[in-house]
C-alpha positions as CSV (number, residue, x, y, z in Angstrom):
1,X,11.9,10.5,7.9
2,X,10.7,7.8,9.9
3,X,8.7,5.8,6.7
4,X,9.1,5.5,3.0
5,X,9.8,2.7,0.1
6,X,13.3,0.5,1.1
7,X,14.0,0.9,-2.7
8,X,13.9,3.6,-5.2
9,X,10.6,3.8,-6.8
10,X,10.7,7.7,-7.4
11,X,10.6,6.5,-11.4
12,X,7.3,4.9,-10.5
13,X,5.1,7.6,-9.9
14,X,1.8,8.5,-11.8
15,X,-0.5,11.6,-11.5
16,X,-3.3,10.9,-14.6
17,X,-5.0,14.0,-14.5
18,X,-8.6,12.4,-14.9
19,X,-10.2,11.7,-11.9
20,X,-11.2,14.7,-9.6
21,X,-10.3,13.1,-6.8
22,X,-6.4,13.5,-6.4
23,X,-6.2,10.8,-3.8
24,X,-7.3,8.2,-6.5
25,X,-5.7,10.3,-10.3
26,X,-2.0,9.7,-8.4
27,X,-0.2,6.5,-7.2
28,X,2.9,4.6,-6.9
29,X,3.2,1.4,-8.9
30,X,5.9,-2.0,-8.7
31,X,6.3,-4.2,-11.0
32,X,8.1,-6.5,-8.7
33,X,8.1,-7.1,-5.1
34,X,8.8,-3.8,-3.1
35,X,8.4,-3.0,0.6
36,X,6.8,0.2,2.5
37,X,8.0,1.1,5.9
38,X,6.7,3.6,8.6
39,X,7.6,3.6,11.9
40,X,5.1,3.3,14.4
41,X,4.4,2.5,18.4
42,X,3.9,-1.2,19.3
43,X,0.5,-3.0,18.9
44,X,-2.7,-2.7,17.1
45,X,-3.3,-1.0,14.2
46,X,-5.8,-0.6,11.1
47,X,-4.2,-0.6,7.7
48,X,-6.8,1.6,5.0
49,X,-5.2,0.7,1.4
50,X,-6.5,1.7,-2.2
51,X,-6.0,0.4,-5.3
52,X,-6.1,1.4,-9.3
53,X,-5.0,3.7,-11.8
54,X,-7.4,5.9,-13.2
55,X,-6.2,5.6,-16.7
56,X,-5.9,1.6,-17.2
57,X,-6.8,-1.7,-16.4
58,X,-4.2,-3.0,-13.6
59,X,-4.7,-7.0,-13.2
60,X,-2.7,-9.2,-10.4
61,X,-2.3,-6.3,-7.7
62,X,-1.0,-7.9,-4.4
63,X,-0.5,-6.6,-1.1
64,X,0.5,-7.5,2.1
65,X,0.2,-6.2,5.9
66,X,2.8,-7.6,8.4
67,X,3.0,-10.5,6.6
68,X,-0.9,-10.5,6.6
69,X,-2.2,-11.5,2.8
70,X,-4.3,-8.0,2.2
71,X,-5.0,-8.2,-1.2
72,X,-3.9,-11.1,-3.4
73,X,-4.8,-11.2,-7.4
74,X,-6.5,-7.8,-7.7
75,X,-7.5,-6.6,-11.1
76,X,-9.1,-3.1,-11.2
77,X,-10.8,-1.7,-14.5
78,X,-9.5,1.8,-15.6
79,X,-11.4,3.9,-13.6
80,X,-12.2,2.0,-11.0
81,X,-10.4,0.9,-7.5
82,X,-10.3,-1.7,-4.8
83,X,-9.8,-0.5,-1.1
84,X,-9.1,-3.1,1.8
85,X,-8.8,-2.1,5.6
86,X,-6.9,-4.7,7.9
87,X,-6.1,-4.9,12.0
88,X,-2.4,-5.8,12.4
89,X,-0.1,-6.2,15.0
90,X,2.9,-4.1,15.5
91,X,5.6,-5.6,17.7
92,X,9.3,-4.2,15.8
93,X,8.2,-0.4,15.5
94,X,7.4,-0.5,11.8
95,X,4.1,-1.5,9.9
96,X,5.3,-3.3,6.7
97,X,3.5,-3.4,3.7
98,X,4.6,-5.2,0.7
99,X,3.0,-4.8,-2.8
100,X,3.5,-6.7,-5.9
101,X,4.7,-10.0,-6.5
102,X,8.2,-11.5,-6.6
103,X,7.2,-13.7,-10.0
104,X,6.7,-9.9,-11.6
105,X,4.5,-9.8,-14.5
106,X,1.9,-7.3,-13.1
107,X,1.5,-3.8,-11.9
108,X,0.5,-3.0,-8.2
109,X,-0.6,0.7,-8.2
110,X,-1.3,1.9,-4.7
111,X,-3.6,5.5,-4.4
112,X,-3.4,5.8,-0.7
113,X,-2.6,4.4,2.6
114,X,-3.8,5.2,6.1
115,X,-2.6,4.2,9.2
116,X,-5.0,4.5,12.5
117,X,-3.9,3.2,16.1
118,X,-6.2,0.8,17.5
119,X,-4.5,-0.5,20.6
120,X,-1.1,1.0,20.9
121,X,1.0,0.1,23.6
122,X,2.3,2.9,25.7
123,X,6.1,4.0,24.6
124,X,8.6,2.7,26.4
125,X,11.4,4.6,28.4
C-alpha cells in the first residue's frame, strides 16, 4: 500500500540465481512503457536506481524521474549494471518513475530503487 507498478507486471519478474548479490540476481523488467508509484511527502528527494540482468545483455533501458530523463538508451552486458542517482522534486505526493519506452522494442530491467528525503516539506494538517 501506498506504492507499486500502475499495471500488472507480476509476469515480469526475474530472480537468475547467479549473482551473490540478491539485490542485482532479481529485477522487474517492461518491455513497454510502465509507471512506478510511491507515495511520498512534498519536496526534495534523491532517486538511487540500478540497472541489468545478471544473465543477459539488456540494450535501450530508459528511465525516468518526475519527468526528469534518468537514464535514456542504456545497454548493460550480462553481468554487469548501470546505477544512476537523481534530486527531484515532489509537489503531488508521489515520486514517479517511468521505465521503458513507448516505441517498445527493448527490455528495461530494474534491480533496485531507493528513495532518500532531501528537503521534505513538513506535512500538512
Amino acid at each position: 500500500k501506498g506504492f507499486g507498478w500502475l499495471a500488472d507486471l507480476s509476469a515480469n519478474n526475474r530472480l537468475r540465481n547467479i549473482d551473490s548479490e540478491l539485490l542485482r540476481d532479481g529485477f522487474v523488467f517492461t518491455r513497454q512503457k510502465d509507471v512506478w508509484e510511491c507515495e511520498v511527502e512534498n519536496g526534495q528527494w534523491r532517486v538511487y536506481a540500478c540497472f541489468g540482468d545478471a544473465g543477459h545483455p539488456q540494450p535501450g533501458q530508459q528511465l525516468s524521474i518526475e519527468n526528469e530523463e534518468g537514464a535514456r538508451d542504456i545497454e548493460t552486458a550480462a553481468g554487469h549494471f548501470y546505477e544512476v542517482s537523481s534530486v527531484v522534486t515532489v509537489g503531488d505526493g508521489r515520486l514517479t518513475l517511468t521505465l521503458g519506452s513507448p516505441d517498445g522494442g527493448s527490455n528495461t530491467c530494474i534491480n533496485w530503487v531507493v528513495l532518500e528525503p532531501v528537503n521534505v516539506l513538513p506535512h500538512e494538517k
